[in-house]
N, CA, C and O atoms as a GROMACS GRO file, in nm:
protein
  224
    1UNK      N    1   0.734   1.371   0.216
    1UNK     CA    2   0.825   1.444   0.299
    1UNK      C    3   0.752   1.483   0.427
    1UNK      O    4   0.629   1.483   0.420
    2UNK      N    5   0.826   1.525   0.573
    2UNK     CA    6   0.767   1.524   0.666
    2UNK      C    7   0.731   1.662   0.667
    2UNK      O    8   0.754   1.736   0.571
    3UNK      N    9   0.669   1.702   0.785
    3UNK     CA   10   0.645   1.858   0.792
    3UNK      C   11   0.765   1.926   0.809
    3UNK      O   12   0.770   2.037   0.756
    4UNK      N   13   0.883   1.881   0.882
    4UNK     CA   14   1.014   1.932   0.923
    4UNK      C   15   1.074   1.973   0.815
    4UNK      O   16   1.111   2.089   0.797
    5UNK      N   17   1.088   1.872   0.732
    5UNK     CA   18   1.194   1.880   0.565
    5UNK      C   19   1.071   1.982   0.522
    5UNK      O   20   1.117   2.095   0.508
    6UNK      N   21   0.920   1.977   0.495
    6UNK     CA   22   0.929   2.077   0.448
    6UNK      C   23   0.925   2.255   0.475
    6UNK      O   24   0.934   2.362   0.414
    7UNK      N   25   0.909   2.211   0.580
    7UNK     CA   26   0.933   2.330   0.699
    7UNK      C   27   1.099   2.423   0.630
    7UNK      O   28   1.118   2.539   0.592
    8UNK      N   29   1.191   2.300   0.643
    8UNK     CA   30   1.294   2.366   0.595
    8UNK      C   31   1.311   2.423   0.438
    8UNK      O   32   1.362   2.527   0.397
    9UNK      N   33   1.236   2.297   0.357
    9UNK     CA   34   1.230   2.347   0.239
    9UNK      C   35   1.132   2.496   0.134
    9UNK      O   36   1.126   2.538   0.018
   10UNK      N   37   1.077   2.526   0.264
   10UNK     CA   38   0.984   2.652   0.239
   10UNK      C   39   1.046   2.766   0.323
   10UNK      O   40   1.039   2.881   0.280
   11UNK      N   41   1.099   2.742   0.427
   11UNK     CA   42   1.215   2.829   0.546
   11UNK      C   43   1.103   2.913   0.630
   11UNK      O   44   1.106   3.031   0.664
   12UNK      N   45   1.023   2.834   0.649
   12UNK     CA   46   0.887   2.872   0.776
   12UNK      C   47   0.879   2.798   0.862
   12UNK      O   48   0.915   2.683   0.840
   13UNK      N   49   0.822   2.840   1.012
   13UNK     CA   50   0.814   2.763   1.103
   13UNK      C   51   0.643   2.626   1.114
   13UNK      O   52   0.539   2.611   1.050
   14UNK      N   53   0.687   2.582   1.191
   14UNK     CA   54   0.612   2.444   1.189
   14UNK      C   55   0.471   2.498   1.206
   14UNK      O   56   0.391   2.423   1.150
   15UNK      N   57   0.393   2.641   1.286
   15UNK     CA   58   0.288   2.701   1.291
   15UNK      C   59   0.230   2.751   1.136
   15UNK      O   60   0.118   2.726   1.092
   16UNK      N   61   0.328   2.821   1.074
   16UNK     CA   62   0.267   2.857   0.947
   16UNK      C   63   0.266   2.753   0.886
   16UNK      O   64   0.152   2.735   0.843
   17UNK      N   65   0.339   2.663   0.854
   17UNK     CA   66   0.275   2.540   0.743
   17UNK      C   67   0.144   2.502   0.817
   17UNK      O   68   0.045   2.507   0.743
   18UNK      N   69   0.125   2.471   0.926
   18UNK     CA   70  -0.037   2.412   0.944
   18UNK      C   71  -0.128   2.525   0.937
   18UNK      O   72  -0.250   2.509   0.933
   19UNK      N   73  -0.058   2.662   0.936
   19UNK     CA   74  -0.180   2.773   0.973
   19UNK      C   75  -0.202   2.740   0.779
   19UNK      O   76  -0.319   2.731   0.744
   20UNK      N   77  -0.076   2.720   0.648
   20UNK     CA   78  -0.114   2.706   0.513
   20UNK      C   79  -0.206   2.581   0.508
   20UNK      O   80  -0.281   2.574   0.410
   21UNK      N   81  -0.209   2.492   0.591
   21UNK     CA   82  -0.269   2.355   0.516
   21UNK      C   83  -0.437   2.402   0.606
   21UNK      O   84  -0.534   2.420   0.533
   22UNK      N   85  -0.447   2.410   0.688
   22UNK     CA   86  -0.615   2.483   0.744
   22UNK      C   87  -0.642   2.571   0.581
   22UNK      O   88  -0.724   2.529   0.500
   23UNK      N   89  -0.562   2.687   0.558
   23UNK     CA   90  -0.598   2.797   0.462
   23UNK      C   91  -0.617   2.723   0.334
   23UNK      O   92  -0.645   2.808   0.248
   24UNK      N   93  -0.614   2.596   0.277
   24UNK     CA   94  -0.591   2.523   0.167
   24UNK      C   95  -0.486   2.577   0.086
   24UNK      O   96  -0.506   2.576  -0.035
   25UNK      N   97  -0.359   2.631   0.136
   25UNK     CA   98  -0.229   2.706   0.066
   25UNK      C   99  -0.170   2.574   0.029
   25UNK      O  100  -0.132   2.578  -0.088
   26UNK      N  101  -0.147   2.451   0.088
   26UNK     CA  102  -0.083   2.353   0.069
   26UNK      C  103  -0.165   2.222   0.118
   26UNK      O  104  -0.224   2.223   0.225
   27UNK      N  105  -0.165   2.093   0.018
   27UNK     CA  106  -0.267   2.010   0.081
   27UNK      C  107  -0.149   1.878   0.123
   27UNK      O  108  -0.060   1.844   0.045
   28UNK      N  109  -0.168   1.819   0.251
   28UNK     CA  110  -0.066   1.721   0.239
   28UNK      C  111  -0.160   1.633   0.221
   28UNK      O  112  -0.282   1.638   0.238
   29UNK      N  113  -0.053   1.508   0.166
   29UNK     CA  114  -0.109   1.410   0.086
   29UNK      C  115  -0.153   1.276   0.193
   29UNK      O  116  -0.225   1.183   0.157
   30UNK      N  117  -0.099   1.288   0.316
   30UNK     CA  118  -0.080   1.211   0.391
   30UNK      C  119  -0.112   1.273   0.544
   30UNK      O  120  -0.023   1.344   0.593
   31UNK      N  121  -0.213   1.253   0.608
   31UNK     CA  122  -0.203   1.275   0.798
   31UNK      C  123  -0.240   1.182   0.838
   31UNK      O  124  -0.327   1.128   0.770
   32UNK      N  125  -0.206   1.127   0.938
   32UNK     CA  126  -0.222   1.041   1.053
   32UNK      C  127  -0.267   1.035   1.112
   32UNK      O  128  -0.264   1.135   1.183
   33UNK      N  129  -0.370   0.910   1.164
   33UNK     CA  130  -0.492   0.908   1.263
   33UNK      C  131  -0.457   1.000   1.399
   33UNK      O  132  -0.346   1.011   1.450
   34UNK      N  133  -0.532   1.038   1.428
   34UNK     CA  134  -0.570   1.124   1.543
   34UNK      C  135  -0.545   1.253   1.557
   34UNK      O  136  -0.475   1.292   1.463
   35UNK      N  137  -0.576   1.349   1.644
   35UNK     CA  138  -0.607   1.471   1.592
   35UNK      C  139  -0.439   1.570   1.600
   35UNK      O  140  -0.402   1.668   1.535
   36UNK      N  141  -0.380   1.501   1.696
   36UNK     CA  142  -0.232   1.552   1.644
   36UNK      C  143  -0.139   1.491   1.577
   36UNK      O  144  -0.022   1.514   1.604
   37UNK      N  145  -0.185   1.373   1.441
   37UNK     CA  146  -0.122   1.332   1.388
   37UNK      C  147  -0.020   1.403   1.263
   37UNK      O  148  -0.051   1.481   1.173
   38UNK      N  149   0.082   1.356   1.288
   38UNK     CA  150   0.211   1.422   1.154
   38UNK      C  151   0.106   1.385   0.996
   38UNK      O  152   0.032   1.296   0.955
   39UNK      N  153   0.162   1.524   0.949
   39UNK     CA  154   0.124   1.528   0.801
   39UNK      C  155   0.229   1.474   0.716
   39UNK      O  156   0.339   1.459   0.771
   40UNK      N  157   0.217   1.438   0.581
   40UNK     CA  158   0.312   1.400   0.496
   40UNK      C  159   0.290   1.498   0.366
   40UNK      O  160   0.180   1.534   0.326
   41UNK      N  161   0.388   1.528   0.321
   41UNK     CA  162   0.381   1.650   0.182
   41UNK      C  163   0.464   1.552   0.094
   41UNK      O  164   0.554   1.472   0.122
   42UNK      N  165   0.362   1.607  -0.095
   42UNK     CA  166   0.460   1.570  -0.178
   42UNK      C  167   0.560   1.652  -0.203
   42UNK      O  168   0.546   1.774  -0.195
   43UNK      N  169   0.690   1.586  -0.242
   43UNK     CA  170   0.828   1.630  -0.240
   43UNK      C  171   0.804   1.762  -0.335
   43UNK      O  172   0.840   1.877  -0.307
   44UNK      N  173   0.733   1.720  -0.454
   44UNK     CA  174   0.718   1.796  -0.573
   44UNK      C  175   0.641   1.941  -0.557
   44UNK      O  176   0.678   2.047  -0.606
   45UNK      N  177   0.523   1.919  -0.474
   45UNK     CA  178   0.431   2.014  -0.421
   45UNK      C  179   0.500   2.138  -0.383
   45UNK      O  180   0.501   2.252  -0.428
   46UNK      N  181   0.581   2.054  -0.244
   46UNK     CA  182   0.671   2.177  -0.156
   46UNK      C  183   0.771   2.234  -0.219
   46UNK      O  184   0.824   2.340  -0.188
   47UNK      N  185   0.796   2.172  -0.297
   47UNK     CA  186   0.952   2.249  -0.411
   47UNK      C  187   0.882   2.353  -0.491
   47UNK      O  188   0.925   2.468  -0.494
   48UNK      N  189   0.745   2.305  -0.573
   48UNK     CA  190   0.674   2.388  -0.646
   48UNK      C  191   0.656   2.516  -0.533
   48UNK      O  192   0.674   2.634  -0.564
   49UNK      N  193   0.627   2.482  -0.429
   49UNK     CA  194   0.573   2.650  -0.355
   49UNK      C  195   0.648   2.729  -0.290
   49UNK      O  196   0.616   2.843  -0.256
   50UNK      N  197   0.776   2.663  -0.264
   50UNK     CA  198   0.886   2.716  -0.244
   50UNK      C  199   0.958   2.815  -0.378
   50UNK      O  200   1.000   2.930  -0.368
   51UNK      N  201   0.956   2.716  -0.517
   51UNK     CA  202   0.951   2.825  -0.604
   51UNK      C  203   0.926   2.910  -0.629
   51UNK      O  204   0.995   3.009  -0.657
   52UNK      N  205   0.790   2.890  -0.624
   52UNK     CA  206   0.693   3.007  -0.666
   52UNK      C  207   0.681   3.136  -0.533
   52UNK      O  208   0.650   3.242  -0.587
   53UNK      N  209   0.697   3.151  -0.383
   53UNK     CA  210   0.755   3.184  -0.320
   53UNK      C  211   0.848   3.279  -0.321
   53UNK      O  212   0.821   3.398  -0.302
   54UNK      N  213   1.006   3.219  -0.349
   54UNK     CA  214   1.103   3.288  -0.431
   54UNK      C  215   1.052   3.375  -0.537
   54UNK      O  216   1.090   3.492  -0.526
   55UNK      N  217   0.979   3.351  -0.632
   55UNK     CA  218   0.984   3.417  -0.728
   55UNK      C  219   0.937   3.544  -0.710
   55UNK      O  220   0.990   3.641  -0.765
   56UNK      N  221   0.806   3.557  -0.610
   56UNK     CA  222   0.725   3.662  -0.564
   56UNK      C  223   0.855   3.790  -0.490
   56UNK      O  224   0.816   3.896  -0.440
   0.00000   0.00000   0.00000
């Protein structure tokens, strides 16, 4: 999933998911050569922390 979908699927902006993936809060499975390359997240990952999230 891209950063956007999971952007939406966590309901944070595009700064805090990269300020979580620097913090090791979330690891994507996938980035792209160069230094502003798009990340890729597993589907499963972001649903899991979105859960767990909610639950808090």
């Amino acid at each position: 999933m891209t950063s956007t979908e999971a952007c939406a699927v966590l309901k944070i902006d595009r700064s805090t998911l990269v300020r979580w993936v620097r913090a090791g809060r979330i690891a994507p499975t996938y980035k792209y050569p160069r230094s502003n390359g798009a990340y890729l997240f597993d589907r499963v990952a972001v649903e899991a922390l979105a859960a767990e999230r909610r639950a808090s």
